[in-house]
N, CA, C and O atoms as a Maestro MAE file, in Angstrom:
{
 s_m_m2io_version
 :::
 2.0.0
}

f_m_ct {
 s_m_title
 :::
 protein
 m_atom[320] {
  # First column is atom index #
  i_m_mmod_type
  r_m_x_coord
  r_m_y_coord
  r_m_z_coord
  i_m_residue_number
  s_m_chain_name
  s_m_pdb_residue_name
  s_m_pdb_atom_name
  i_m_atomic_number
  :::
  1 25 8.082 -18.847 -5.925 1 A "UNK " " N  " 7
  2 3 6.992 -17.894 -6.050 1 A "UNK " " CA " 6
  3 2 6.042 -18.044 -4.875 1 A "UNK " " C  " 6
  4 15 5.843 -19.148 -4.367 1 A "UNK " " O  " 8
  5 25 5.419 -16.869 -4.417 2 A "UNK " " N  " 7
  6 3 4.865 -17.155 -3.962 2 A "UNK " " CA " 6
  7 2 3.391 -17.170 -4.292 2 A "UNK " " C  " 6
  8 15 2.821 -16.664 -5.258 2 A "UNK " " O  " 8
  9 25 2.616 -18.251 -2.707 3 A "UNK " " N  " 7
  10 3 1.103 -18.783 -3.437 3 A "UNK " " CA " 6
  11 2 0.241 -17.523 -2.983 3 A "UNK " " C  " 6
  12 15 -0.981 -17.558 -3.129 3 A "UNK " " O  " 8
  13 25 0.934 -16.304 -2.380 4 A "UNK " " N  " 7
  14 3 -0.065 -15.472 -2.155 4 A "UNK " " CA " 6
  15 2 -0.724 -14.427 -3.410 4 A "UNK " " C  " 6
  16 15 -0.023 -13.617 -4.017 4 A "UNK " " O  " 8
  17 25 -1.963 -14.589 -3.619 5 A "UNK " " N  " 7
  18 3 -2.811 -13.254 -4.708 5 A "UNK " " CA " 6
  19 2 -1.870 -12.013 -4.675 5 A "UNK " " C  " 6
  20 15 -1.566 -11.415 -3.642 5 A "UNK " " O  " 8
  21 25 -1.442 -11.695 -5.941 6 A "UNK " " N  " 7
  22 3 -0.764 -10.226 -6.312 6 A "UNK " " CA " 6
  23 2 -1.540 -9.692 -5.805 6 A "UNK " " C  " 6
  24 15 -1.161 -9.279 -4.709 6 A "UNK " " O  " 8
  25 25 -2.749 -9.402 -6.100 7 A "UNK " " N  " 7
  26 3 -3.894 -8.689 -5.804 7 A "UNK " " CA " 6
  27 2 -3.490 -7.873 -4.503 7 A "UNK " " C  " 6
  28 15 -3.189 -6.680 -4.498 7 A "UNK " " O  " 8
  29 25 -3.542 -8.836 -3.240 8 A "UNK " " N  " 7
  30 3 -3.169 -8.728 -2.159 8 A "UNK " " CA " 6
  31 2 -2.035 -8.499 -1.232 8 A "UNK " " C  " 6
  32 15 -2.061 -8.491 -0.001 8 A "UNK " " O  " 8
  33 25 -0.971 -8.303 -2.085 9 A "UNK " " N  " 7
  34 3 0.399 -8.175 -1.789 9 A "UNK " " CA " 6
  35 2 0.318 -6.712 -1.540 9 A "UNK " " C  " 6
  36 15 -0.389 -5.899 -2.136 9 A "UNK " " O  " 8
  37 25 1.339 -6.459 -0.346 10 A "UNK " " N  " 7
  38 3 1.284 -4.856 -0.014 10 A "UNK " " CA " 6
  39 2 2.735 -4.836 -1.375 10 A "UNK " " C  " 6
  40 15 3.217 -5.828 -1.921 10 A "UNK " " O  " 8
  41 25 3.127 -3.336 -1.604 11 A "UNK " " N  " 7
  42 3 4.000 -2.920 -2.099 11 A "UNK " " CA " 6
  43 2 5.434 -4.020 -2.109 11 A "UNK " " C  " 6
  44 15 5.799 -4.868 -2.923 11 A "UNK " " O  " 8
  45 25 5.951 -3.590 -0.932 12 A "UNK " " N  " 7
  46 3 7.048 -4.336 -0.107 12 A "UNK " " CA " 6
  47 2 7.142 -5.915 -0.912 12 A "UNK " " C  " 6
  48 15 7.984 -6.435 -1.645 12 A "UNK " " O  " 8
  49 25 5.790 -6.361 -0.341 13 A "UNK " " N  " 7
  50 3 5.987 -8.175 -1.077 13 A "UNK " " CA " 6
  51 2 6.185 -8.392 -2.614 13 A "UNK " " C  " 6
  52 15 6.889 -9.197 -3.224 13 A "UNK " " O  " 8
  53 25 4.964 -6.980 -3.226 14 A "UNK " " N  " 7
  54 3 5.349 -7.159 -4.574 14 A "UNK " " CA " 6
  55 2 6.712 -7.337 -5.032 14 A "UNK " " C  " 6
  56 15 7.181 -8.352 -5.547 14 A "UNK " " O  " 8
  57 25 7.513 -5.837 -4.701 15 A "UNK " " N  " 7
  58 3 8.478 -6.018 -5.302 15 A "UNK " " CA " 6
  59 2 9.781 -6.517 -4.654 15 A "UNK " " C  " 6
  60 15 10.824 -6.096 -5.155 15 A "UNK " " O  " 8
  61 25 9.876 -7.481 -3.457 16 A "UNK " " N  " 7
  62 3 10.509 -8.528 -3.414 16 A "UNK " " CA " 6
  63 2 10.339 -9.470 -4.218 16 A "UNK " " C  " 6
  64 15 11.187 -10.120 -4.828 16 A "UNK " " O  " 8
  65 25 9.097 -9.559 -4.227 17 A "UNK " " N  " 7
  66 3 8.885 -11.148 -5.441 17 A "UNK " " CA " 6
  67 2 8.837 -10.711 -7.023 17 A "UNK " " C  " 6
  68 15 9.240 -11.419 -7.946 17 A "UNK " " O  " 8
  69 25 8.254 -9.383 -7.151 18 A "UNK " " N  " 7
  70 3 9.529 -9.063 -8.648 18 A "UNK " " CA " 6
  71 2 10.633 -9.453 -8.504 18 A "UNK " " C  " 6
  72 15 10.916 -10.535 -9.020 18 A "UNK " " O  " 8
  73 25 11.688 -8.691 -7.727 19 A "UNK " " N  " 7
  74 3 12.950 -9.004 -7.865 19 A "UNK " " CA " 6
  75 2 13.514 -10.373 -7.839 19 A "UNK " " C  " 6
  76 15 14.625 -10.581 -8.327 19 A "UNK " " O  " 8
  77 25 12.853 -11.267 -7.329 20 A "UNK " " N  " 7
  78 3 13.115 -12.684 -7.565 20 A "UNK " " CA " 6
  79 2 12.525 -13.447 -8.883 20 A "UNK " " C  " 6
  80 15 12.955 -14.525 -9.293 20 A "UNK " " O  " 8
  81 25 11.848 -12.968 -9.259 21 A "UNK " " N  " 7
  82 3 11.154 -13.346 -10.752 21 A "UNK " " CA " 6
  83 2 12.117 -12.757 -11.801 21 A "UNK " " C  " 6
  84 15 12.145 -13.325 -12.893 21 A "UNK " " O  " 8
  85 25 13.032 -11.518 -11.569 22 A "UNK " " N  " 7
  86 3 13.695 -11.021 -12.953 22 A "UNK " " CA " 6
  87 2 15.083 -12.039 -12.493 22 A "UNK " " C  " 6
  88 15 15.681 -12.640 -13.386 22 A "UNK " " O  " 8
  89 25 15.416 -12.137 -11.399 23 A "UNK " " N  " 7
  90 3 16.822 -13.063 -10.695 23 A "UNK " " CA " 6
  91 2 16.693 -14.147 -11.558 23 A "UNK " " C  " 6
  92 15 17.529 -14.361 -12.435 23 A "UNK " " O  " 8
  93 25 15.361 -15.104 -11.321 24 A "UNK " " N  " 7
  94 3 15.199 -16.290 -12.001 24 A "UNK " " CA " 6
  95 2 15.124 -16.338 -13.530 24 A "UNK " " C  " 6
  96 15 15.033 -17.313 -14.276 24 A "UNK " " O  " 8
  97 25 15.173 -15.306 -13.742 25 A "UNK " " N  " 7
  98 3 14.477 -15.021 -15.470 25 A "UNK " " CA " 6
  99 2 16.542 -14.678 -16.364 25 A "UNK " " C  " 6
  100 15 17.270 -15.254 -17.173 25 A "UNK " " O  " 8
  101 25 16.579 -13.661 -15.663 26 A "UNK " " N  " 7
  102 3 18.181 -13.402 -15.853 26 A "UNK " " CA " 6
  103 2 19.107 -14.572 -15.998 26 A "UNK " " C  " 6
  104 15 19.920 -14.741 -16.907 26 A "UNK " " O  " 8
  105 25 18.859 -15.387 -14.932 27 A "UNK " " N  " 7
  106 3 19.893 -16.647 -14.795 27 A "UNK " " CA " 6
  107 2 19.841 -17.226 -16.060 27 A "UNK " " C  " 6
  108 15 20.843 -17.324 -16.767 27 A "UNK " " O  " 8
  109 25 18.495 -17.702 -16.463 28 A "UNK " " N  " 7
  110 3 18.653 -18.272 -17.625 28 A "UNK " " CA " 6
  111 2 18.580 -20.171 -17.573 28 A "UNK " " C  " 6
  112 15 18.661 -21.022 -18.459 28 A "UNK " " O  " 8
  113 25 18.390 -20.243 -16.064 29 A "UNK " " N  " 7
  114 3 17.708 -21.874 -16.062 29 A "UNK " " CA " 6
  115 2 16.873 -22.192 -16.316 29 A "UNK " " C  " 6
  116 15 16.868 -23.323 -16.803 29 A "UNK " " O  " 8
  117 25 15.643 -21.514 -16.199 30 A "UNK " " N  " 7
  118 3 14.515 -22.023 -16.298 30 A "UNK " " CA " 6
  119 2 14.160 -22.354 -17.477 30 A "UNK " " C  " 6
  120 15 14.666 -21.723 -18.405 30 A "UNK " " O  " 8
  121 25 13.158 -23.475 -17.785 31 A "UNK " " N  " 7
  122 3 12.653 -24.388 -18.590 31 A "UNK " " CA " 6
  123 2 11.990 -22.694 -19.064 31 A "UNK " " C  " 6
  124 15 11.692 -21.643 -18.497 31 A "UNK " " O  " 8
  125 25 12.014 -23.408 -20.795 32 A "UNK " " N  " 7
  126 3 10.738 -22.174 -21.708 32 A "UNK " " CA " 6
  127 2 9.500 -22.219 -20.413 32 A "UNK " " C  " 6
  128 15 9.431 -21.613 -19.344 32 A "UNK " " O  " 8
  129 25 8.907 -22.882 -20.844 33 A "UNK " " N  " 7
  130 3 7.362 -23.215 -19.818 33 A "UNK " " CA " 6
  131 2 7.439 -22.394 -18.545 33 A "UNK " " C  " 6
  132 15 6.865 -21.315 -18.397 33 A "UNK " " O  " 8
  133 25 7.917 -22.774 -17.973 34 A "UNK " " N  " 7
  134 3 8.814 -22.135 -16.382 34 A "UNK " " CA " 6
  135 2 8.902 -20.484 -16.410 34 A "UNK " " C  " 6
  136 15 8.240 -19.684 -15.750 34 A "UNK " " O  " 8
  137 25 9.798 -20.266 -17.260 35 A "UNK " " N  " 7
  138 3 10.033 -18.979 -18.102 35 A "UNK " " CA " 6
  139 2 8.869 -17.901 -18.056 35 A "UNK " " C  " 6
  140 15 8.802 -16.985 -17.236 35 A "UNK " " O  " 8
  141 25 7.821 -18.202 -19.233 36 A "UNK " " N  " 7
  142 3 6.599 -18.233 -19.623 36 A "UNK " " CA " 6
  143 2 5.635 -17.723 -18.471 36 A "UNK " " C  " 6
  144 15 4.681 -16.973 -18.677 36 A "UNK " " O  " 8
  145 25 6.015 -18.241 -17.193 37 A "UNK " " N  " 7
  146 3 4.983 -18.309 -16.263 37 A "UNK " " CA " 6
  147 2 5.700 -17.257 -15.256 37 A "UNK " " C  " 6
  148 15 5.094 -16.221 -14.982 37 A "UNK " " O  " 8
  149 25 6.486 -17.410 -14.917 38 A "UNK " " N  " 7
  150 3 7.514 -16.159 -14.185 38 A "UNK " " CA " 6
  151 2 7.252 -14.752 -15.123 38 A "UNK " " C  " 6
  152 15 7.023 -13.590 -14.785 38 A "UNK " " O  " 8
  153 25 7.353 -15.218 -16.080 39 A "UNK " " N  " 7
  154 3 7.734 -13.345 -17.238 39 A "UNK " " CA " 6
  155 2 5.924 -13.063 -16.366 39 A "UNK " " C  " 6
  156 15 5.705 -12.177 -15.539 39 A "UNK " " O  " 8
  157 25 5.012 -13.964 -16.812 40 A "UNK " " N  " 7
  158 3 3.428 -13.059 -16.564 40 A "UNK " " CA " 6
  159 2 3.388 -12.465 -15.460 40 A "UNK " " C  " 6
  160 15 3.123 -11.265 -15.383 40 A "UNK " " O  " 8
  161 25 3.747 -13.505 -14.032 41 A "UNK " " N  " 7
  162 3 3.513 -13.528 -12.445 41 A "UNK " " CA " 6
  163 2 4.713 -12.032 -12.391 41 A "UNK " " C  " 6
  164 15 4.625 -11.195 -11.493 41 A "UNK " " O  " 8
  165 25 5.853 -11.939 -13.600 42 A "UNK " " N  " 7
  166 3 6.635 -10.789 -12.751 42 A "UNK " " CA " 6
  167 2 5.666 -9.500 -13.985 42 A "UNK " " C  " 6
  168 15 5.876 -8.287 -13.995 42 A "UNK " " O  " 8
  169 25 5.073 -9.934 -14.513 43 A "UNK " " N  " 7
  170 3 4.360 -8.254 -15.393 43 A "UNK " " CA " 6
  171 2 3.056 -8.207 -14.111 43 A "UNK " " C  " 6
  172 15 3.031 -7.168 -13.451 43 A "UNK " " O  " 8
  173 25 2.322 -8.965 -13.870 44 A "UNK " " N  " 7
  174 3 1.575 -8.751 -12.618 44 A "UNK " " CA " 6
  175 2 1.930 -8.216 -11.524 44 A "UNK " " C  " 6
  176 15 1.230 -7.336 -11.022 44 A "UNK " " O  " 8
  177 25 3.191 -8.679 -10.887 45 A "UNK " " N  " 7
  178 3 4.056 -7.453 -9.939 45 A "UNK " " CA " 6
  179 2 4.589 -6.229 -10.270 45 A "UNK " " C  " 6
  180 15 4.837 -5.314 -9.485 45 A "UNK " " O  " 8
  181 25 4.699 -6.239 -11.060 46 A "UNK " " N  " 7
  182 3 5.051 -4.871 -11.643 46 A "UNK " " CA " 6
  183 2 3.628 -4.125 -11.926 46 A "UNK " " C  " 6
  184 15 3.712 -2.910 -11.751 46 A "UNK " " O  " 8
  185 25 2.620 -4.487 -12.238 47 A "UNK " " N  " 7
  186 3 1.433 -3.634 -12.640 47 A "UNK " " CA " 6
  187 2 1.079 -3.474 -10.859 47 A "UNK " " C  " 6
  188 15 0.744 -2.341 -10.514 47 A "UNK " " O  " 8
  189 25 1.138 -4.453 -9.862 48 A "UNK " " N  " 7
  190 3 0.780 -4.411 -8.885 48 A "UNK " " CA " 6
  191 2 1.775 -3.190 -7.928 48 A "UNK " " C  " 6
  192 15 1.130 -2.537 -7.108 48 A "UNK " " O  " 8
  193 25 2.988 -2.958 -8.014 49 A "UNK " " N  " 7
  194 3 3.700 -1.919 -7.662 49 A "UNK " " CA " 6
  195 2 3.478 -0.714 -8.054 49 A "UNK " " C  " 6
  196 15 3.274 0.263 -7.334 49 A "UNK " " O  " 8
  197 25 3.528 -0.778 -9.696 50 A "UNK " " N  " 7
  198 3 3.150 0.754 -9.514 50 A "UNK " " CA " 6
  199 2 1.361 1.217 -9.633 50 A "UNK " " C  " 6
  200 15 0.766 2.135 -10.197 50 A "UNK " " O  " 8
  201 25 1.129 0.577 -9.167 51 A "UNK " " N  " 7
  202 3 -0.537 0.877 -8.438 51 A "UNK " " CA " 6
  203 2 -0.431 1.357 -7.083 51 A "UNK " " C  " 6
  204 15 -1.017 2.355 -6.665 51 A "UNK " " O  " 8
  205 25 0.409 0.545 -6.343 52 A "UNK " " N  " 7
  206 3 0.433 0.389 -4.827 52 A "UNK " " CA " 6
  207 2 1.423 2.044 -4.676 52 A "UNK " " C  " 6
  208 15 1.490 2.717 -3.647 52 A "UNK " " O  " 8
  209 25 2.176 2.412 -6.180 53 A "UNK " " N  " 7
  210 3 3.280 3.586 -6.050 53 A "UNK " " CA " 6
  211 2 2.567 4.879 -6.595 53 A "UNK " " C  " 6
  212 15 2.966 6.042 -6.530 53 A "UNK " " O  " 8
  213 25 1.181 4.282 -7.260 54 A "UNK " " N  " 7
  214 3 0.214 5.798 -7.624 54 A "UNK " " CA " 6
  215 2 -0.757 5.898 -6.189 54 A "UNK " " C  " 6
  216 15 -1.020 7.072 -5.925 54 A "UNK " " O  " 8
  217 25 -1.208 5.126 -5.434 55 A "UNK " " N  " 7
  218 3 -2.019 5.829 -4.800 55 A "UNK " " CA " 6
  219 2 -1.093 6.211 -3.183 55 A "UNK " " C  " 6
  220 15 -1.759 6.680 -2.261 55 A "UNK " " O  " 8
  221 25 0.216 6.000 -3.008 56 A "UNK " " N  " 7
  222 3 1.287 6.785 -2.105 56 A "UNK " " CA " 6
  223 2 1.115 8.154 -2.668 56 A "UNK " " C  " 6
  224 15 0.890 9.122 -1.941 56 A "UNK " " O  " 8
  225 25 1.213 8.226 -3.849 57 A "UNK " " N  " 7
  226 3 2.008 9.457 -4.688 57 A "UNK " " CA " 6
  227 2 0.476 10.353 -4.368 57 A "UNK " " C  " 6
  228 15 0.531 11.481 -3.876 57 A "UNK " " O  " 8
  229 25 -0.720 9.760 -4.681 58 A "UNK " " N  " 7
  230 3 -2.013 10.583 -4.636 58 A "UNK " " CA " 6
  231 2 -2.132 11.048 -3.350 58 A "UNK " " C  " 6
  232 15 -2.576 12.187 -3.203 58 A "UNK " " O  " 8
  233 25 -1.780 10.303 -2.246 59 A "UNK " " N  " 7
  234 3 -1.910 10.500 -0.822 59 A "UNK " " CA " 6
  235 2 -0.809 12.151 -0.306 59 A "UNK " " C  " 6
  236 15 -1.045 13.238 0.222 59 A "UNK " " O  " 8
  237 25 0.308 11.483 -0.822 60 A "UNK " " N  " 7
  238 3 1.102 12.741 -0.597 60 A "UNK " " CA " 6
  239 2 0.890 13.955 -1.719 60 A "UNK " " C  " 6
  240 15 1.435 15.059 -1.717 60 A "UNK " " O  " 8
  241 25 0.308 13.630 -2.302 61 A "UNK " " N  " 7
  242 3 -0.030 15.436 -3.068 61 A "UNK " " CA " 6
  243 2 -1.280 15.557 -2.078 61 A "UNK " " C  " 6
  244 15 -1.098 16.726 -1.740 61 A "UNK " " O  " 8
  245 25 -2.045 15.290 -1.609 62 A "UNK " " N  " 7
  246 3 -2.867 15.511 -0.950 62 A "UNK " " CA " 6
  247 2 -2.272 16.481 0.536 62 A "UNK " " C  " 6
  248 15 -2.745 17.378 1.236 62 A "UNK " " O  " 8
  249 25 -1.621 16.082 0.515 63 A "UNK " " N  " 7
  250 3 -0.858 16.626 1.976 63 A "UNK " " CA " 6
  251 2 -0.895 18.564 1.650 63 A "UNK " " C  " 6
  252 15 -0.388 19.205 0.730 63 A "UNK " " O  " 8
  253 25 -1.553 18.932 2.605 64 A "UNK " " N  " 7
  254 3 -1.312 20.591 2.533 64 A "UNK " " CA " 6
  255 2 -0.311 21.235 3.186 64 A "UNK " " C  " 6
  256 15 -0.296 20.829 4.348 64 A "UNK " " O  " 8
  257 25 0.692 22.198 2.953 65 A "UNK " " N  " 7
  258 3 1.599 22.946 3.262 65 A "UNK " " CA " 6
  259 2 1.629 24.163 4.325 65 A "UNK " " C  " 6
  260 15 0.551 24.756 4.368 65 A "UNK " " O  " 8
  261 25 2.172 24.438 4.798 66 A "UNK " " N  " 7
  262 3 2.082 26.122 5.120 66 A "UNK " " CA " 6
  263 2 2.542 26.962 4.729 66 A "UNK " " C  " 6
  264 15 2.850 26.586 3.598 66 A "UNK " " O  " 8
  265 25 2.934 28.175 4.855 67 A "UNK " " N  " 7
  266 3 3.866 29.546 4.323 67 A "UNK " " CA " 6
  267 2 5.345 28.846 4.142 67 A "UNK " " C  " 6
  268 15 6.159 28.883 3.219 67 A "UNK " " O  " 8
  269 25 5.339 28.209 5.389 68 A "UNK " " N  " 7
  270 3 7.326 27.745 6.042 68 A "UNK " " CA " 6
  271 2 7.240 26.102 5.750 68 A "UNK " " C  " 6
  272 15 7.967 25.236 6.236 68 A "UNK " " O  " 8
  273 25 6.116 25.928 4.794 69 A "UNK " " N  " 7
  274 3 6.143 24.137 4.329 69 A "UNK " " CA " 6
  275 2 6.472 23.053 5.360 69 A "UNK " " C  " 6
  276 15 7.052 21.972 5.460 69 A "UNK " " O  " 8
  277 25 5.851 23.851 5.996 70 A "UNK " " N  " 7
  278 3 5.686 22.759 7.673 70 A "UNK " " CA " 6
  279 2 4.243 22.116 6.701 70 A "UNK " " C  " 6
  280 15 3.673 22.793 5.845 70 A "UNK " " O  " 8
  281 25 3.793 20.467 7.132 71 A "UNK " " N  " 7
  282 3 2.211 19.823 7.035 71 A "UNK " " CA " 6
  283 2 1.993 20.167 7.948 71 A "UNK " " C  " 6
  284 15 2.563 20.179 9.039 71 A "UNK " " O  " 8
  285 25 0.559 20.696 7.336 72 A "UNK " " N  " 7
  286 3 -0.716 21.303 7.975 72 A "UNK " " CA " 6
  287 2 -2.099 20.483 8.175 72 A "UNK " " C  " 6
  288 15 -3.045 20.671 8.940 72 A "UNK " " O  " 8
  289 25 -1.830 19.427 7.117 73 A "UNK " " N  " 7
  290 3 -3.711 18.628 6.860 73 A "UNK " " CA " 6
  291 2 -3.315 17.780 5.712 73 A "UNK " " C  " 6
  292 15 -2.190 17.425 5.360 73 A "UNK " " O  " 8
  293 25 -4.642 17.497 5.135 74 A "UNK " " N  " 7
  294 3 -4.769 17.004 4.082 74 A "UNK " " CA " 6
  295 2 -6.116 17.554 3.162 74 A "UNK " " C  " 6
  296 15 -7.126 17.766 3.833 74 A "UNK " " O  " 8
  297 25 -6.210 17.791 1.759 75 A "UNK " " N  " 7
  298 3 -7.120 18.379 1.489 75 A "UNK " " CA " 6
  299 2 -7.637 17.544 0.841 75 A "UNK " " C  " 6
  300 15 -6.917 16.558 0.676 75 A "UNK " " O  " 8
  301 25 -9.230 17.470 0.084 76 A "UNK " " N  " 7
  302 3 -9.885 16.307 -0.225 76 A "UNK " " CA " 6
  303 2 -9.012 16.149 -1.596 76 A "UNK " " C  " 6
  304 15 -7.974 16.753 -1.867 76 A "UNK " " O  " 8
  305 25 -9.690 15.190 -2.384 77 A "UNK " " N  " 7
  306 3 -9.144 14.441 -3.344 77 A "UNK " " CA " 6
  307 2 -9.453 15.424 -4.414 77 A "UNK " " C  " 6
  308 15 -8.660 15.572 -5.344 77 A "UNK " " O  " 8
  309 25 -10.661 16.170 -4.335 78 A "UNK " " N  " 7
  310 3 -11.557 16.866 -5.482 78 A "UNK " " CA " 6
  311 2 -10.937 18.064 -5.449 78 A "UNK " " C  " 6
  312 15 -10.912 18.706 -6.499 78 A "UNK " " O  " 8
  313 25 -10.348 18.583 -4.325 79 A "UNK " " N  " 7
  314 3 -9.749 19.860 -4.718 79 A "UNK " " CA " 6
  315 2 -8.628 19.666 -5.591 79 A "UNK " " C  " 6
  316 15 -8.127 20.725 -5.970 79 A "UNK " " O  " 8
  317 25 -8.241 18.911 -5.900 80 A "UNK " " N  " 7
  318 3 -6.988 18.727 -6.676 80 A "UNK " " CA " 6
  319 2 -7.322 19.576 -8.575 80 A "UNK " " C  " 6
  320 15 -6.431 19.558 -9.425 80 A "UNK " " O  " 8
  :::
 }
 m_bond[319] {
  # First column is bond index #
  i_m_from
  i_m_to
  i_m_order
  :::
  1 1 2 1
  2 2 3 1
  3 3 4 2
  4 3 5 1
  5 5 6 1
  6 6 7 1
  7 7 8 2
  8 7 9 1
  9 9 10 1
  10 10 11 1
  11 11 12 2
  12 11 13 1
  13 13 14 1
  14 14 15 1
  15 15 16 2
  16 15 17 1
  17 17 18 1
  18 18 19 1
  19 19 20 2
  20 19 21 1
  21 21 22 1
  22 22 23 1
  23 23 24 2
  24 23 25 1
  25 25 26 1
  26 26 27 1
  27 27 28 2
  28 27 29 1
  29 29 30 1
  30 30 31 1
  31 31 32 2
  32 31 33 1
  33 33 34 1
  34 34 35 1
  35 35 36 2
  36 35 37 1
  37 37 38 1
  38 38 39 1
  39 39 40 2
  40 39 41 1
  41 41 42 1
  42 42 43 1
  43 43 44 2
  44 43 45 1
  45 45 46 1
  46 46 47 1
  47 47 48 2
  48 47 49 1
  49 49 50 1
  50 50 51 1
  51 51 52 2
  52 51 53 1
  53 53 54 1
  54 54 55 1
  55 55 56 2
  56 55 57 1
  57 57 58 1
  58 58 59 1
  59 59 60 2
  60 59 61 1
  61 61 62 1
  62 62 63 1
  63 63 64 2
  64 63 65 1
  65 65 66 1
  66 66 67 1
  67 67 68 2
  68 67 69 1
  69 69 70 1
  70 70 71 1
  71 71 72 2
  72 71 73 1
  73 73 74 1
  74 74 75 1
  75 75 76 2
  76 75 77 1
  77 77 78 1
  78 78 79 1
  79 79 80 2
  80 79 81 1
  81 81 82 1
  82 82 83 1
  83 83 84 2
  84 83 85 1
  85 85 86 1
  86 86 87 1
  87 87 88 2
  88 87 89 1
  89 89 90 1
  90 90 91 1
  91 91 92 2
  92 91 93 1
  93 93 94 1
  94 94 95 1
  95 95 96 2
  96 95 97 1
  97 97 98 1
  98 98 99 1
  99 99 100 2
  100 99 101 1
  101 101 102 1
  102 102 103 1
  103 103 104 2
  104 103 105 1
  105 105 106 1
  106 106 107 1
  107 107 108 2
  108 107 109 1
  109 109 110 1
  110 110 111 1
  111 111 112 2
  112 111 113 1
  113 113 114 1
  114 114 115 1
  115 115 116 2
  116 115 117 1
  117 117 118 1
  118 118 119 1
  119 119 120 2
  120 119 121 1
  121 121 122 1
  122 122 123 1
  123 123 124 2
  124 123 125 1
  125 125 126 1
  126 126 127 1
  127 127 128 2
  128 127 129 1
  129 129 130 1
  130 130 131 1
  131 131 132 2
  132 131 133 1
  133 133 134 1
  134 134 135 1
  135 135 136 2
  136 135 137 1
  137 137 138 1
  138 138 139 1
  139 139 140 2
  140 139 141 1
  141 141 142 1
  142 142 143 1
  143 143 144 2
  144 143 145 1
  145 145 146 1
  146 146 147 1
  147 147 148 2
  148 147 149 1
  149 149 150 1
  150 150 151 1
  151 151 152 2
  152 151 153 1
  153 153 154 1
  154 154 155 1
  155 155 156 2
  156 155 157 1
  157 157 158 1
  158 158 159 1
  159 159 160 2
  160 159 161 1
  161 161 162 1
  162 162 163 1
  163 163 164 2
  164 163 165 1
  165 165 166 1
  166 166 167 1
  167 167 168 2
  168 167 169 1
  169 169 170 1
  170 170 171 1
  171 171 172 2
  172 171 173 1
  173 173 174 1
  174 174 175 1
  175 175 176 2
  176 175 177 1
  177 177 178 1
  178 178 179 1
  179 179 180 2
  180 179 181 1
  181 181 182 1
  182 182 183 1
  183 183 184 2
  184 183 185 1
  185 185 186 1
  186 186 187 1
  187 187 188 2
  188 187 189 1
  189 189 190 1
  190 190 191 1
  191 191 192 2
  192 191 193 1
  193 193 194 1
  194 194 195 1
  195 195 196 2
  196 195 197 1
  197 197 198 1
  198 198 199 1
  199 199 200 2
  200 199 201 1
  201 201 202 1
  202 202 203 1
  203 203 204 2
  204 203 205 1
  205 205 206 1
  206 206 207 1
  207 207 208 2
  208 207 209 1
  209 209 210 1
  210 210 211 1
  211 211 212 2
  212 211 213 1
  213 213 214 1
  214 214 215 1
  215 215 216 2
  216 215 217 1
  217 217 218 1
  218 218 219 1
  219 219 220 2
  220 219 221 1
  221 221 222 1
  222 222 223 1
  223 223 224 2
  224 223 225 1
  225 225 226 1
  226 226 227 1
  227 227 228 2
  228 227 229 1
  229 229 230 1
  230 230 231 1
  231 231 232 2
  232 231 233 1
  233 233 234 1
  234 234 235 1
  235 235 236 2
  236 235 237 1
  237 237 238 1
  238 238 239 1
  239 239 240 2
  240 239 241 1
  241 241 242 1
  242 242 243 1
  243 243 244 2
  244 243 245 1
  245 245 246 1
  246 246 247 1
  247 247 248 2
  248 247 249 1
  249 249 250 1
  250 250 251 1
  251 251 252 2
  252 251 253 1
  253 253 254 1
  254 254 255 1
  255 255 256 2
  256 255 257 1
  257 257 258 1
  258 258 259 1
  259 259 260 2
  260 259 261 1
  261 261 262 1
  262 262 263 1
  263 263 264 2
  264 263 265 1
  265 265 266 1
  266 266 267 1
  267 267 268 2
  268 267 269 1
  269 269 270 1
  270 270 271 1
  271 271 272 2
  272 271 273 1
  273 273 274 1
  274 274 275 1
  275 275 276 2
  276 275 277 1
  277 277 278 1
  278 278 279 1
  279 279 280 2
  280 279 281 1
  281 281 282 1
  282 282 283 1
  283 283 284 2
  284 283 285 1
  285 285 286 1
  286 286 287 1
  287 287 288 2
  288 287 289 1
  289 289 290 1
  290 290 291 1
  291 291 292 2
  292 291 293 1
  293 293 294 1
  294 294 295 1
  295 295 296 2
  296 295 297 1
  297 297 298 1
  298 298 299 1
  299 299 300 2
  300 299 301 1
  301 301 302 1
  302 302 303 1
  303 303 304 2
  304 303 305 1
  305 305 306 1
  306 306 307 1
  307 307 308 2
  308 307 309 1
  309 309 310 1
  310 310 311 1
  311 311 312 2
  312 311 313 1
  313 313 314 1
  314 314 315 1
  315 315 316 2
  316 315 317 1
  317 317 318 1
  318 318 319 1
  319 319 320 2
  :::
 }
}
């Protein structure tokens, strides 16, 4: 695991280090205790991904179109 803050993890790191938290969890070595502490650190990456996957998603609806859906801009947040 790593010692870096979820908090602070871009997308990318999150869910590398999910995917190594469900690897370790799947296998089925780990001590209960061990276990226990991986299941939280991987529900924290996961809450941390799709945070990092709603405000992509907010960014690109933001994106304005043209007639021929060429991008043109971006429009504020409030026009939405």
């Amino acid at each position: 695991m790593s010692d870096k803050p979820v908090s602070e993890m871009s997308f990318e790191e999150a869910l590398a280090e999910l995917e190594r938290v469900v690897g370790d969890l799947e296998r089925g070595d780990v001590a209960l205790e061990a276990s226990i502490k991986l299941y939280e650190r991987g529900a924290e990456l996961k809450k941390r991904c799709e945070e990092k996957l709603k405000e992509a998603e907010e960014k690109v609806a933001l994106i304005t179109l043209d007639e021929n859906g060429a991008p043109t801009g971006t429009q504020p947040a409030e026009g939405l």
